[in-house]
C-alpha positions as CSV (number, residue, x, y, z in Angstrom):
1,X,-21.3,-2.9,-11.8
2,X,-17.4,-3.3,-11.5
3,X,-15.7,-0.4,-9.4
4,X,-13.8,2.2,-11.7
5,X,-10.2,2.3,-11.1
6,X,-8.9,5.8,-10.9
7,X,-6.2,8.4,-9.9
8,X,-6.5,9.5,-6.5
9,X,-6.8,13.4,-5.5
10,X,-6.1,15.4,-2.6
11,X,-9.8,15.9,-2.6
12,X,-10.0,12.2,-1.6
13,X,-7.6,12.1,1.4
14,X,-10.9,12.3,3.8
15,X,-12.1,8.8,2.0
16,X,-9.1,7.2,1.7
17,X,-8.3,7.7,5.6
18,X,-11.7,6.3,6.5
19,X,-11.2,3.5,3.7
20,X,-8.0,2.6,5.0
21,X,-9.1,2.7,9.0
22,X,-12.2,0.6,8.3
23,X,-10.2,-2.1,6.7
24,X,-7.0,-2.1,8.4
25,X,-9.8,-2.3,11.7
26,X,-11.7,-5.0,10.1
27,X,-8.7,-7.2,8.6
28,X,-5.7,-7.1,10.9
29,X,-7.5,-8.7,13.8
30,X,-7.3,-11.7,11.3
31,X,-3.2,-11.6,12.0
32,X,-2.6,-9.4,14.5
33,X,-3.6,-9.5,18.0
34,X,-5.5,-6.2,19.7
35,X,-3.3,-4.3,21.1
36,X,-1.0,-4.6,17.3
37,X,-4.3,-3.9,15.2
38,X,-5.0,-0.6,17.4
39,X,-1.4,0.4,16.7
40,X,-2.1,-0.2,13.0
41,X,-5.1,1.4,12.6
42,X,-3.4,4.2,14.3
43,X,-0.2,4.5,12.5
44,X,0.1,2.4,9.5
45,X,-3.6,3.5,8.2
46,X,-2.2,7.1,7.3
47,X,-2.7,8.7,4.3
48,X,0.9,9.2,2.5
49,X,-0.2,13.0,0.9
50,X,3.2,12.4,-1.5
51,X,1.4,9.7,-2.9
52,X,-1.8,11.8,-3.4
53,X,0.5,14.7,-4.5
54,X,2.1,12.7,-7.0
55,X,-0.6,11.0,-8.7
56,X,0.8,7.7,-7.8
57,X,-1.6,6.4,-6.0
58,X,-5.4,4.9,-6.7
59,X,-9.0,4.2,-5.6
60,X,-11.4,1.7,-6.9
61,X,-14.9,3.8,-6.4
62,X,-18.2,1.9,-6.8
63,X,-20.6,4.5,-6.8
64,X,-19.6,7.3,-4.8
65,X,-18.3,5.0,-2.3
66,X,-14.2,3.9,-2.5
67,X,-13.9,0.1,-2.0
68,X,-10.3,0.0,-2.1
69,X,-7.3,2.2,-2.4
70,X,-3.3,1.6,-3.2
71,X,-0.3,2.9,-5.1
72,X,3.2,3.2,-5.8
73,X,5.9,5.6,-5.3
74,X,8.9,7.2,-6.7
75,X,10.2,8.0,-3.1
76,X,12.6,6.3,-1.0
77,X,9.6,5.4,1.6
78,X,8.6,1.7,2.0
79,X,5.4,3.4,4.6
80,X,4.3,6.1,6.0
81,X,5.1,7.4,9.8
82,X,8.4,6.8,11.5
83,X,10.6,8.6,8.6
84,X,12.5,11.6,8.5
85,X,11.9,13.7,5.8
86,X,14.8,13.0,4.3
87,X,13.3,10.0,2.7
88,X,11.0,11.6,0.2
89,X,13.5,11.5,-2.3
90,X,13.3,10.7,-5.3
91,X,14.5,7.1,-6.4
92,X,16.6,6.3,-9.4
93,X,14.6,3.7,-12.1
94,X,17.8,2.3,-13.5
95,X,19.4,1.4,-9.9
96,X,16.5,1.4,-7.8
97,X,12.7,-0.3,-7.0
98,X,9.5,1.4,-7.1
99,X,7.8,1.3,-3.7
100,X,4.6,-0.5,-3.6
101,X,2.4,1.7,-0.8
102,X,-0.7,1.5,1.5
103,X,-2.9,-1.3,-0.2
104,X,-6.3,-1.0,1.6
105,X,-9.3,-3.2,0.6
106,X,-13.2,-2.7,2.1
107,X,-13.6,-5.7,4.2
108,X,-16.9,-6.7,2.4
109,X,-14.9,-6.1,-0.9
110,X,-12.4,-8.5,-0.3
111,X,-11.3,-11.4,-2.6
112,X,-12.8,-10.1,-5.4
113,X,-9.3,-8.8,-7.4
114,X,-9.4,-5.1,-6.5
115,X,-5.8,-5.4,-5.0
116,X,-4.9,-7.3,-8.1
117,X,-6.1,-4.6,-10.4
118,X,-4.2,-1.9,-8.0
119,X,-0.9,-3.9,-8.2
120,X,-1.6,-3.9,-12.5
121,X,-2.2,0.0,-12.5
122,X,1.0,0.4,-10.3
123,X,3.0,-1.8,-12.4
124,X,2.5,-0.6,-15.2
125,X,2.8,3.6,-14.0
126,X,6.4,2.3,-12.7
127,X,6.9,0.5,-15.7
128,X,6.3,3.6,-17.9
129,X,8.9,6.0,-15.6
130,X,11.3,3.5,-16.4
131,X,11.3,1.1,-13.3
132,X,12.4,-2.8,-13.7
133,X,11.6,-3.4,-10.0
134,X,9.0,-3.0,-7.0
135,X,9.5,-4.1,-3.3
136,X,7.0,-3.7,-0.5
137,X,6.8,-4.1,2.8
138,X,3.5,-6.3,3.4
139,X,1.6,-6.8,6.1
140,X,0.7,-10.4,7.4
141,X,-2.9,-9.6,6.2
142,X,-1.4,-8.5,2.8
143,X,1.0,-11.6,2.2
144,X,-1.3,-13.7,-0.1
145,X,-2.3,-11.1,-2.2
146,X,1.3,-10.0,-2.9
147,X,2.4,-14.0,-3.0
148,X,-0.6,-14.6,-5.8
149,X,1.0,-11.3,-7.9
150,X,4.6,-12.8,-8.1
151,X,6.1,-10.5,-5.3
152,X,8.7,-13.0,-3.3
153,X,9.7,-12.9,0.2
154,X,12.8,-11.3,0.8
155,X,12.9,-11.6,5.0
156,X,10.9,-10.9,7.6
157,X,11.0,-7.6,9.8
158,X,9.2,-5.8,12.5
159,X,8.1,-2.7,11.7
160,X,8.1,-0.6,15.5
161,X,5.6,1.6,15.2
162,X,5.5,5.5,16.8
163,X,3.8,3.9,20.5
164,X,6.3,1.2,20.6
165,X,4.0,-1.3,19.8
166,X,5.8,-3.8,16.8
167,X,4.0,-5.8,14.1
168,X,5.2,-8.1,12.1
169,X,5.9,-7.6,8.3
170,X,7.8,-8.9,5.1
171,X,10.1,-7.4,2.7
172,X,9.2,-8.5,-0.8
173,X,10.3,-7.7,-4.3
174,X,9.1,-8.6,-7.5
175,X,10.8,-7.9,-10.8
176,X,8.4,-5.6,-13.6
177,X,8.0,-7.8,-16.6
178,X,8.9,-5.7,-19.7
């Protein structure tokens, strides 16, 4: 049975913390050394409640169990913790990107195209408010996922997270196909 792509709720913000903890535990270890995954886990694996809020964001469920979770956003945010909250703002589709946000994928549902059907849904919800762009800021453990969608590497950038601690990451931006 393929998971069922959906909508996320607040009601799912316990899930999607745990989902995004697990994997971020599980993956970045792969990229990042221990001391930068703990930081991660942490701080980056935080549940955006904007996202939630605004319907932007989804979860693949197989069962009653969510395998993987990710969205976009309409906010000037590229991720969540270390912004003032200034940056919820609302960003302008003729002049500006959608931001891709907090792509999380079950370690033991990897490479299986759940991201890749995330990326599609958020696509195509920017698409429709208008949006001719997206830019992330990926991860090292999210690079060929985003690479294999069309997303291009803009530059690299640390991202200093709340203890100090900095990881590495990569502006990208991909234009939305009309």
């Amino acid at each position: 049975m393929e998971p069922i792509l959906r909508v996320a709720t607040l009601a799912d913000q316990a899930a999607v913390d745990a989902l995004m903890k697990a994997s971020a535990a599980a993956l970045f270890p792969r990229v990042y050394d221990e001391r930068q995954t703990a930081s991660a886990v942490r701080y980056v694996s935080v549940v955006d409640l904007d996202l939630l809020a605004d319907s932007t964001y989804f979860v693949l469920e197989h069962g009653d169990e969510l395998v993987a979770c990710g969205g976009w956003s309409r906010r000037d945010k590229l991720y969540t913790g270390g912004h003032d909250e200034g940056d919820a703002r609302l960003l302008d589709p003729t002049t500006e990107p959608a931001r891709v946000r907090a792509m999380f994928v079950r370690v033991d549902w990897t490479r299986r195209g759940l991201g890749r059907r995330i990326l599609e849904a958020c696509e195509a919800s920017a698409r429709a408010e208008g949006f001719t762009r997206l830019v992330l800021s990926a991860t090292l453990a999210g690079l060929p996922l985003y690479r294999a969608f069309g997303f291009q590497e803009v530059e690299p950038h640390e991202v200093i997270l709340p203890d100090g601690v900095a990881i590495q990451c990569v502006l990208m931006e991909k234009p939305i196909p009309a």
